[in-house]
C-alpha positions in Angstrom: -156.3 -43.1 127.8 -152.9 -44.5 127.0 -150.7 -45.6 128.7 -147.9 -43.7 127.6 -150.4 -40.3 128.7 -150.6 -42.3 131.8 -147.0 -42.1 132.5 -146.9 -38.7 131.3 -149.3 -37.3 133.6 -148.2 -39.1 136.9 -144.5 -38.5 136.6 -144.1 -35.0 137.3 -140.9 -33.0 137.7 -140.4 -30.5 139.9 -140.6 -26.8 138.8 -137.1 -26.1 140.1 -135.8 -28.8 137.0 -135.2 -27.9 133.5 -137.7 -29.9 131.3 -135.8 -28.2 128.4 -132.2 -26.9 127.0 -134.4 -24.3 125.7 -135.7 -23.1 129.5 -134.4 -20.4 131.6 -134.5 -20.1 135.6 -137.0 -17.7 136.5 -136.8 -15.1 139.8 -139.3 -17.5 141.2 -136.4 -20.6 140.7 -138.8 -22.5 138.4 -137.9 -22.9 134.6 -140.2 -21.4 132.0 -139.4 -20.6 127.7 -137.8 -17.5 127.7 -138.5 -15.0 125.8 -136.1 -12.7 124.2 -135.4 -8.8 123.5 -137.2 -9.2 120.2 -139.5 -11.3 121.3 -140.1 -8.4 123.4 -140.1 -6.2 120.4 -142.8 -8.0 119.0 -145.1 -8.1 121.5 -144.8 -4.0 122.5 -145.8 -3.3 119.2 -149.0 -5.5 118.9 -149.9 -5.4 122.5 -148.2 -2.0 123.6 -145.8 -3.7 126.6 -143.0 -5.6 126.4 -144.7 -8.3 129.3 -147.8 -10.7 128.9 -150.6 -7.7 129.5 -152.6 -5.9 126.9 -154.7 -3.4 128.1 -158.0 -3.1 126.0 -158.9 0.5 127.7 -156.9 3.8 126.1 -153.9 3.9 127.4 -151.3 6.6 127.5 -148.2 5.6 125.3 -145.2 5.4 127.7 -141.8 4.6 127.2 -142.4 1.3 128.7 -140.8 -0.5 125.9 -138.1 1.9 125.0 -135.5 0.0 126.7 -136.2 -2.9 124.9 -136.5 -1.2 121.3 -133.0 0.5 122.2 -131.6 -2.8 123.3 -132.6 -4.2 119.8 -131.5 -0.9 117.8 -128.3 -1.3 119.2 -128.0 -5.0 118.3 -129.9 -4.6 114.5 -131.7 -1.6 113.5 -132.4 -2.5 110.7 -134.2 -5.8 111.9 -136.0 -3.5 114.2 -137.5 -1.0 111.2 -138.4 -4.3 109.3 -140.3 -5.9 112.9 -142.0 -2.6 112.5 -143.5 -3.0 109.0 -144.7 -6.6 109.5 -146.5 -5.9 112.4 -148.3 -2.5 110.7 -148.3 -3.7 107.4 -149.7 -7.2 108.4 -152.7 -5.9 110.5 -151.0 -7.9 113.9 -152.4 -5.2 115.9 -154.8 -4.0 117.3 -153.7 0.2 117.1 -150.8 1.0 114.7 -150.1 3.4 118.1 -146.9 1.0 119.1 -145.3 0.6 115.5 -145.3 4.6 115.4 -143.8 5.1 118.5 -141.0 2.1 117.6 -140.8 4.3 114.2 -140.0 7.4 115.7 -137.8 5.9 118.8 -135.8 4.2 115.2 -135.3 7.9 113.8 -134.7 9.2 117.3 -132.3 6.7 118.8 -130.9 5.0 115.8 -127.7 5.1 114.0 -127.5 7.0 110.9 -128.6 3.7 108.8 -131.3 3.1 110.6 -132.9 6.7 110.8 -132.6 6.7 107.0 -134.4 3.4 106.9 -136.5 4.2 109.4 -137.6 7.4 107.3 -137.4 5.8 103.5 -140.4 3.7 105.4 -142.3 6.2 106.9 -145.3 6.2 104.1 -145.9 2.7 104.8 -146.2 2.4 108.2 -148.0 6.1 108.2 -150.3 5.4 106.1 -152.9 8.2 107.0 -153.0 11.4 108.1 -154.3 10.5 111.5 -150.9 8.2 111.8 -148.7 11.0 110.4 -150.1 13.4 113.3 -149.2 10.6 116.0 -145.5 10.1 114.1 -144.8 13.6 114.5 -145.8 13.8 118.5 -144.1 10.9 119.6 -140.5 12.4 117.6 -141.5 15.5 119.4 -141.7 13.9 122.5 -138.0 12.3 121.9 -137.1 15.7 121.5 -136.1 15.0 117.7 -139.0 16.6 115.5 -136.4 19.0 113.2 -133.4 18.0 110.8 -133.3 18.0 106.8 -133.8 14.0 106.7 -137.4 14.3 108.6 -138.2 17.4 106.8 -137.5 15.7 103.5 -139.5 12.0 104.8 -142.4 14.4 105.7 -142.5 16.3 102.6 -142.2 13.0 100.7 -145.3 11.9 102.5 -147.1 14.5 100.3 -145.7 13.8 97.8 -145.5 10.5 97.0 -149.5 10.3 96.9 -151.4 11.3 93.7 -152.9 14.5 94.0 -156.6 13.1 94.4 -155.3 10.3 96.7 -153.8 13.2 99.0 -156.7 15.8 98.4 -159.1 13.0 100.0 -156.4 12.5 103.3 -156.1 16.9 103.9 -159.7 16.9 103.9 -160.6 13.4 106.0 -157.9 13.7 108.2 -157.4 17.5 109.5 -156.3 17.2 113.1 -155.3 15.2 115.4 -154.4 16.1 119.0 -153.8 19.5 117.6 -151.8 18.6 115.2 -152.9 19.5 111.8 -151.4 19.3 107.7 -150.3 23.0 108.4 -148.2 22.4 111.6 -146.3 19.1 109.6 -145.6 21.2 106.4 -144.3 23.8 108.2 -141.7 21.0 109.6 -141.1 20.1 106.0 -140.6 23.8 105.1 -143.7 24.8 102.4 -141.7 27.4 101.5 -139.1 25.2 99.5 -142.4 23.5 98.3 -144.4 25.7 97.5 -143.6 29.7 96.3 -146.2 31.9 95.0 -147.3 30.2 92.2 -143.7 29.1 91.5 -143.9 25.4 92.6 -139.9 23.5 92.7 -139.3 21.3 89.6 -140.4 18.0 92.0 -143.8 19.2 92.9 -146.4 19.3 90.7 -148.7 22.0 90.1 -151.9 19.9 91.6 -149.7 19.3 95.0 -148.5 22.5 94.7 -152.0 24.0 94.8 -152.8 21.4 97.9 -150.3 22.6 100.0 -151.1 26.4 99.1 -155.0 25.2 100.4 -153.6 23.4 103.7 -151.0 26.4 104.6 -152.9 29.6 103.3 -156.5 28.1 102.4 -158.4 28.9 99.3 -160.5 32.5 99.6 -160.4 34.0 95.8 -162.6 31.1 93.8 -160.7 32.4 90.8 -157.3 31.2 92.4 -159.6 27.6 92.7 -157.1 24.8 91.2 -159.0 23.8 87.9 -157.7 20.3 88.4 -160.6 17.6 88.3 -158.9 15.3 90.7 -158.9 18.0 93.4 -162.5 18.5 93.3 -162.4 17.2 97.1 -161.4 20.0 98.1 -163.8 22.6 95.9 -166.1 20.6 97.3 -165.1 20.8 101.0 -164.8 25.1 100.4 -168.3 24.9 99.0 -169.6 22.6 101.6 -168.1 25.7 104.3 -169.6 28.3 103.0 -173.1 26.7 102.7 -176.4 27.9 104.2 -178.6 25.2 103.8 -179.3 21.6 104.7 -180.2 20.8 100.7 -177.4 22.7 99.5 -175.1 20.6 101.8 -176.6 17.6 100.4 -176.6 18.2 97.2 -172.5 18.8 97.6 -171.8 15.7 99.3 -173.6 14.1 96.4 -171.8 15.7 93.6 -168.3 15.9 95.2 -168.7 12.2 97.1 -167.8 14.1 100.9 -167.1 11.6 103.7 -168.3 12.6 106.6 -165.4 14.3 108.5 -165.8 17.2 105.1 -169.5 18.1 106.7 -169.9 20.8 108.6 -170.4 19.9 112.1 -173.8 21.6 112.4 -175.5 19.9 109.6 -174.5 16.5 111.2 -177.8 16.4 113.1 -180.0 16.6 109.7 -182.2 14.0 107.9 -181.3 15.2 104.5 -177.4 15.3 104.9 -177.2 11.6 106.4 -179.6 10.4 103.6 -176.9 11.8 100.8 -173.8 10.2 103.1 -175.8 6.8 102.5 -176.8 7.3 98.8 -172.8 8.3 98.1 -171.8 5.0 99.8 -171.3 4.5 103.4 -169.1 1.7 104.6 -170.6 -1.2 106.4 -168.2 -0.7 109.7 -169.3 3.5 109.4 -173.2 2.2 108.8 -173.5 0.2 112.0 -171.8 2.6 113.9 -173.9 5.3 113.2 -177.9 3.2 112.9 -178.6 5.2 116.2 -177.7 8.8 114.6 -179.7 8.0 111.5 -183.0 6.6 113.8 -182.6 9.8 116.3 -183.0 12.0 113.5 -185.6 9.8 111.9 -184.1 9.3 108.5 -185.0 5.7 109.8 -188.1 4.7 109.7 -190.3 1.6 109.9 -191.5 2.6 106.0 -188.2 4.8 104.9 -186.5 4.2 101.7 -183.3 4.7 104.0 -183.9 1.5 106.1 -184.6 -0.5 103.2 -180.9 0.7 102.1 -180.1 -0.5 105.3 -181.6 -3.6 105.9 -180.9 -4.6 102.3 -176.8 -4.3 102.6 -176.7 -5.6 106.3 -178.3 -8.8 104.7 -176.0 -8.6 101.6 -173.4 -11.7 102.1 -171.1 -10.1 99.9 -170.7 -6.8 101.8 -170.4 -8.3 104.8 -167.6 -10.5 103.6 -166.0 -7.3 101.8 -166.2 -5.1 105.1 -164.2 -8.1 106.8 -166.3 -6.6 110.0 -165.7 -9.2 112.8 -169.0 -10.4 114.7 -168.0 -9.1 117.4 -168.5 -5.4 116.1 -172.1 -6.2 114.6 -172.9 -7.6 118.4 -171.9 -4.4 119.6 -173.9 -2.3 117.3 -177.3 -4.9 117.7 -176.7 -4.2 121.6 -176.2 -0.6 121.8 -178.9 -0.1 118.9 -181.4 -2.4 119.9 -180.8 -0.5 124.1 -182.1 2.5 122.6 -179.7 4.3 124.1 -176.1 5.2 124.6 -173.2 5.3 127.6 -171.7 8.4 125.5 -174.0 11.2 125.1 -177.0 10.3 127.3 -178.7 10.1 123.8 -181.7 8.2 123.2 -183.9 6.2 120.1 -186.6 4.2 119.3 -184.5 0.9 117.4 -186.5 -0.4 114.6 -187.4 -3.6 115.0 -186.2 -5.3 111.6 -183.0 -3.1 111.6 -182.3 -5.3 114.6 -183.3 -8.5 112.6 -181.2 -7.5 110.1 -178.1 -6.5 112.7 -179.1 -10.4 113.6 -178.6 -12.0 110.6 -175.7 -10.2 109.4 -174.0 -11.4 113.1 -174.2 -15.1 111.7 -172.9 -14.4 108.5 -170.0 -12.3 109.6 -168.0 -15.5 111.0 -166.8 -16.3 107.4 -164.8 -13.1 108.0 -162.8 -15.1 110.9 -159.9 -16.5 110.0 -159.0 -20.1 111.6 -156.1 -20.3 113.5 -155.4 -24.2 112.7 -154.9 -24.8 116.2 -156.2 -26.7 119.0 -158.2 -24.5 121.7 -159.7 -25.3 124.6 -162.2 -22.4 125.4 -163.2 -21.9 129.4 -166.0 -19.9 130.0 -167.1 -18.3 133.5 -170.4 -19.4 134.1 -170.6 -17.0 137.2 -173.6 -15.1 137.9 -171.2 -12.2 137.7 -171.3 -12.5 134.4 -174.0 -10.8 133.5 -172.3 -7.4 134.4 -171.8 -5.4 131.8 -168.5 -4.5 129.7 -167.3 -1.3 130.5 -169.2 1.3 128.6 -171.3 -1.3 126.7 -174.7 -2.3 126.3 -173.1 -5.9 125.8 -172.8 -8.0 129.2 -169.6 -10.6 129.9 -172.1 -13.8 129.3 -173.2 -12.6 126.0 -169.7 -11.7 124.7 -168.3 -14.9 126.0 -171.3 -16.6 124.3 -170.6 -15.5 120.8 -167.3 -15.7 121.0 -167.4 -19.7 122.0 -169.8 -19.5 118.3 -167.6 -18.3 116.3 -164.5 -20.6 117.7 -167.1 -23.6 117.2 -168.4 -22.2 113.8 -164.6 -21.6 112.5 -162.3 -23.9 114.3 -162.2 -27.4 113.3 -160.9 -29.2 116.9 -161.9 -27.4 119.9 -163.8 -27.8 123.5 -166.0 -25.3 124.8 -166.4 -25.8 128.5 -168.1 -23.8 132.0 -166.6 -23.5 135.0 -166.1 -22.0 138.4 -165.4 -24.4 141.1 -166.0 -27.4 139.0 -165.9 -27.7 135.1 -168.8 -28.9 132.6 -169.1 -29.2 129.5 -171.9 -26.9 127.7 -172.3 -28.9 124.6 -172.4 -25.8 122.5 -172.9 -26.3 119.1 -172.1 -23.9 115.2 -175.8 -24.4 115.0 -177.3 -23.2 117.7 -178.3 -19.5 117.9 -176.9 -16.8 120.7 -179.7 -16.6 123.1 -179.4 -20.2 123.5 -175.8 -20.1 124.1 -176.4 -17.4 126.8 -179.2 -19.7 128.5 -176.9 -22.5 128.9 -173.9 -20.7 130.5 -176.2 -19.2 132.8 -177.6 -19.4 136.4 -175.5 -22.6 137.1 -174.6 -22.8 140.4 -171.1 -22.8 141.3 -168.5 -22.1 144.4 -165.8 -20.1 143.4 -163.9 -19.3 140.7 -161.1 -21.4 139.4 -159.6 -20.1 136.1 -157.0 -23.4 136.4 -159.6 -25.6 135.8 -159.4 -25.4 131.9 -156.0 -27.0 132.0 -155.8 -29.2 135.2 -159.1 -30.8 133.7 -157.2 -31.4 130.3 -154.5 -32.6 132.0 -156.3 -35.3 133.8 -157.9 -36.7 130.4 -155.2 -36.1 128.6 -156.6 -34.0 126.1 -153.9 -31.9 124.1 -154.9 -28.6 122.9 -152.1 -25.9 121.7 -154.2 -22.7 123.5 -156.3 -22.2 126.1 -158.4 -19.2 126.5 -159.9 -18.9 129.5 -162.6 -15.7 129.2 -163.8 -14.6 132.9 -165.5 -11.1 134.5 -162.8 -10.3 136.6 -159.6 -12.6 137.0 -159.9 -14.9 140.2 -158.5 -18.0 141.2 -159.9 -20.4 144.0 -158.0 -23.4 144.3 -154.4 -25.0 144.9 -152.9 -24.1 141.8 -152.2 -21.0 139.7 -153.2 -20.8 135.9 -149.9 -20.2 134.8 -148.6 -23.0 136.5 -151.2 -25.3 135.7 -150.1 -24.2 132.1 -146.6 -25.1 132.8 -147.6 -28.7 134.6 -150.0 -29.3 131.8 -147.1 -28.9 129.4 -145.2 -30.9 131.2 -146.8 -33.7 131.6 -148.3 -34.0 127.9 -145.3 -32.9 126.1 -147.3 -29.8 124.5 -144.2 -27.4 125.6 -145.4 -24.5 123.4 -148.9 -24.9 124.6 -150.5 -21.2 125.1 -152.7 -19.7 127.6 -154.9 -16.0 127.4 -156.5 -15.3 130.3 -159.5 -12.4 129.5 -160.6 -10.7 132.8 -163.4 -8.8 130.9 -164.0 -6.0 133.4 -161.2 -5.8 135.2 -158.8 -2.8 135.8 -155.9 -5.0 135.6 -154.4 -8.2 137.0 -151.1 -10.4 136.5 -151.8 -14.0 135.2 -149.1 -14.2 132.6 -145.4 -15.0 133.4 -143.6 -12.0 131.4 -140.5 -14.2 130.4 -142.6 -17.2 128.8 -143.7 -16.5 125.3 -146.8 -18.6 125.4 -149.3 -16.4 128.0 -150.8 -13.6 128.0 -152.9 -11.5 129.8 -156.1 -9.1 128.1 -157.6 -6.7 130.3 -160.9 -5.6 129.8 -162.5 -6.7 126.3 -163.4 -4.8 123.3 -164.1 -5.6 119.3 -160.4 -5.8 118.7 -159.8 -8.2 121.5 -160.8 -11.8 119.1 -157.9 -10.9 116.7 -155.6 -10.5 119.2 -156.2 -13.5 120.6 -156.0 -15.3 117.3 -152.9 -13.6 116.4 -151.5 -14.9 119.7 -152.6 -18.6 119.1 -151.2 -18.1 115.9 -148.1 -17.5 117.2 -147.7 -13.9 115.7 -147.1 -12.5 118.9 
C-alpha cells in the first residue's frame, strides 16, 4: 500500500465537516452529496420513490413522488416531459408504471405548454395498449380524464399506427384493470371517428373498420373488412366462434394468433400450444410457459415439440436476439426443473434434457449483460439463512446470489467477489466455474453475525478503490460498530472515491432503510426479482 493511501485512510474527518463544496448538512448534522428535485425525478420514475428504496414486490402507485414531479413542472415542464421519455424510451426501468403516472401528473398539473407536450408524446411513452389503459387511470385518478386536447392525443394513438400494426394491439391487448379499447374511444369520441360507414376525411377506411370492431364488434361476416392487413382480427372472430381444438389450431396457424387471441378454454390443449410454437413463440414467452406445454404433454421425452424446444434454447443467436437476462432462464430451470408451482398448486414431470438445455442456455445468456465499465466490489451473505427461498420462487437467496457473482465475473473486467457475515473471505470465484460450484463455496461457512459494512470497511483497510459496492444479503442486518452507509461515506473519504456507490439487496425482506435518501450514490432493493440485475447496473451506471 502507498503511502499516500496510508495517509488517506488514517486521517479521518469527522462527519460533522464538509469534505466537499458540493455537500449538504444532513438532519443527522453529517455532510452527504445531495441530491436534487430532479435527481429526485429521476429516480421516482425508474425506482417508483423519490428516496433510496425500490421495492421489487407490486406495489400500489401512490402519489409519493407527486410533490417532487410538481416541484419540477413548476420550475421546467418541459424538462420534466423530456426526463420522462429517456427513462421509457431508454429501458432505465424496470416497469414503465412511473413514467405514466409522471405523464399523466404532466397533462394534469402542467401549464398549457407542457400538457401539449406532454400529449404530442404520448405514443412514445404508451407504446401499447396495456400502457394506454394505465395512462388513462392514473389521469382519472387526477381527476383530469376529459377535454378536447386528451380526446384528440387518444384518438391519435389509433391513429398514428398502421392499420395491421393497431389490429395486432386491439386484439393482444383487450383490458386492463377494466379498462378496455372501447372505454378509451369513447374518451376520444368514436362518433367523430367513425359514422356508419361514413369514416372523417383523417381516418382511413381500414381504422375506420377497427374502431367499428372495438366499439360495436363484427356480427354480419358480410360487413367483415376485406382488408388483408386486418386479417388479425377475422382471425380472432373465427377463433371465437370455434368448436374444436383442430379448428383452433388450424386458425392460429393461418392468421399467426398470439396467445392472448385464444380462447381461454382451448389454452389447456396439446394441439393449440403445438400451433402457438410452430407460428413462432418468443424465447422470454417459451420459458415461461415449458411447465404448461409438459402438464399437457405436448412435451415429451420423444416429441417433435421438445426438439423445437431444446433446439432454440441451445440456439446462441436467439438467445442473444431475446436479450433474456440469466437471471430469467434461472428462474424458469428452477421452477421447471421443481415440478411444480407457488401459483396454481399445479404440478409436472420436467424433462430431463429440457433442463439441460434451460442449463446451457443460462451460460450463454451472459453476452446479453451489458458491462457497466465500473469497478464493483460484490459482498455476498454466506449465512445459512440463505438458503431460504425468494418469495414465491423455487430459486433460494444462495443460488441467486451465486449467479449473479457469475455473471459480474463473466462480464465485468475489475471486480472482487467476497463472503461475509462477521468476518469477510474471499470465495475465489471464477467466469469458469459452473453454478453448483459457486453455490458449494458460499455455503455452510460458519459465521457470527451479519455485518453488511464489511464490504467497504475491508476495502478501506487495503485500500482497494471500487466505484460500487453491492452488497446482496437475505434480509438486511447489521452486527457491528458501524452502519453501511456510513462505512460508505468513511470509505469515500478516506480514498477520495466521493461518488463511490453502494446497493444494499435484502432479498426477502419486507422492507428496510439502508440508503441515506439525500445522497445520490445508495440505494436500497427490497426483495429480488429478474428485473432487479438491471437496476442495479443502471444504478452503477449512474443512470439513476
Amino acid at each position: 500500500m502507498n503511502k499516500h493511501l496510508v495517509n488517506a485512510i488514517t486521517v479521518k474527518t469527522p462527519q460533522n465537516e464538509r469534505l466537499s463544496a458540493k455537500q449538504v448538512k444532513n438532519s443527522a448534522g453529517g455532510y452527504v452529496w445531495k441530491i436534487d428535485d430532479w435527481g429526485h425525478l429521476r429516480r421516482f420514475l425508474i425506482i417508483g420513490s423519490e428516496g433510496g428504496t425500490y421495492y421489487v414486490s407490486e406495489k400500489n402507485l401512490t402519489k409519493s413522488g407527486l410533490n417532487t414531479i410538481e416541484r419540477c413542472l413548476s420550475l421546467d415542464g418541459i424538462r420534466v416531459v423530456n426526463e420522462i421519455l429517456t427513462v421509457s424510451l431508454n429501458n432505465l426501468a424496470p416497469k414503465n408504471d412511473y413514467a405514466l403516472f409522471a405523464l399523466a401528473a404532466a397533462v394534469a398539473k402542467g401549464d398549457l405548454e407542457t400538457k401539449r407536450y406532454a400529449l404530442a408524446n404520448l405514443n412514445r411513452v404508451a407504446r401499447i395498449g396495456t400502457h394506454l389503459f394505465q395512462f388513462a387511470e392514473y389521469l382519472d385518478a387526477f381527476d383530469s380524464l376529459t377535454g378536447r386536447a386528451k380526446r384528440r392525443a387518444f384518438a391519435k394513438w389509433y391513429t398514428d399506427k398502421s392499420p395491421d400494426q393497431l389490429a395486432y394491439q386491439v386484439v393482444k391487448y383487450r383490458n386492463r384493470n377494466n379498462w378496455t379499447h372501447r372505454d378509451i374511444l369513447r374518451i376520444a369520441h368514436p362518433g367523430r371517428i367513425v359514422s356508419s360507414g361514413n369514416p372523417s376525411s383523417s381516418v382511413s377506411p381500414s381504422h375506420s373498420d377497427i374502431f367499428k370492431w372495438i366499439v360495436s364488434g363484427w356480427t354480419d361476416e358480410n360487413e367483415w373488412s376485406s382488408d388483408d392487413r386486418l386479417s388479425i382480427l377475422h382471425g380472432f372472430e373465427f377463433a371465437k366462434r370455434a368448436k374444436s381444438t383442430s379448428e383452433v389450431a388450424s386458425l392460429i396457424r393461418q392468421y399467426r394468433l398470439p396467445r392472448e387471441a385464444v380462447p381461454t378454454q382451448f389454452l389447456t390443449e396439446k394441439e393449440v400450444w403445438a400451433a402457438l410454437l410452430d407460428v413462432g413463440m418468443p424465447l422470454n414467452a417459451l420459458v415461461r410457459n415449458l411447465a404448461n406445454m409438459t402438464r399437457i404433454e405436448l412435451l415429451t421425452s420423444t416429441s417433435d415439440a421438445t426438439q423445437t424446444v431444446i433446439s432454440m434454447l441451445k440456439n446462441e443467436d436467439i438467445i442473444h436476439n431475446s436479450r433474456i437476462h440469466p437471471l430469467n432462464i434461472l428462474f424458469a430451470l428452477k421452477t421447471y426443473g421443481s415440478g411444480y408451482g407457488f401459483r396454481g398448486g399445479n404440478t409436472w414431470k420436467p424433462i430431463q434434457t429440457i433442463i439441460d438445455a434451460l442449463d446451457s442456455a443460462f451460460y450463454k445468456s451472459f453476452k446479453n449483460v451489458e458491462p457497466t465499465g465500473k469497478r464493483i466490489f460484490i459482498g455476498l451473505d454466506v449465512s445459512g439463512s440463505m438458503a431460504r427461498n425468494i418469495f414465491n420462487s423455487n430459486l433460494m437467496c444462495s443460488e441467486a446470489t451465486a449467479a449473479m457473482a457469475l455473471v459480474t465475473a463473466a462480464t465485468e473486467n475489475r471486480y472482487e467477489i467476497m463472503g461475509f457475515k462477521d468476518k469477510i473471505t474471499n470465495l475465489g470465484i471464477s467466469p469458469k466455474m459452473r453454478l453448483d460450484t459457486v453455490v458449494r463455496r458460499i455455503s455452510g461457512l460458519t459465521f457470527g453475525g451479519t455485518d453488511c459494512a464489511l464490504p467497504m470497511t475491508y476495502a478501506q483497510k487495503h485500500g482497494l478503490e471500487f466505484d460500487a459496492f453491492v452488497v446482496y444479503t437475505d434480509n438486511e442486518t447489521w452486527y457491528g460498530n458501524i452502519h453501511p452507509s456510513e462505512a460508505l461515506k468513511r470509505y469515500r473519504k478516506n480514498l477520495g472515491i466521493e461518488d463511490a456507490k453502494l446497493v444494499v439487496v435484502g432479498m426477502t425482506s419486507n422492507g428496510f432503510s439502508i440508503a441515506d435518501p439525500d445522497d445520490a450514490g445508495m440505494i436500497d432493493v427490497v426483495g429480488f426479482d429478474s428485473s432487479t440485475p438491471s437496476l442495479i447496473s443502471s444504478f452503477i451506471r449512474g443512470e439513476i
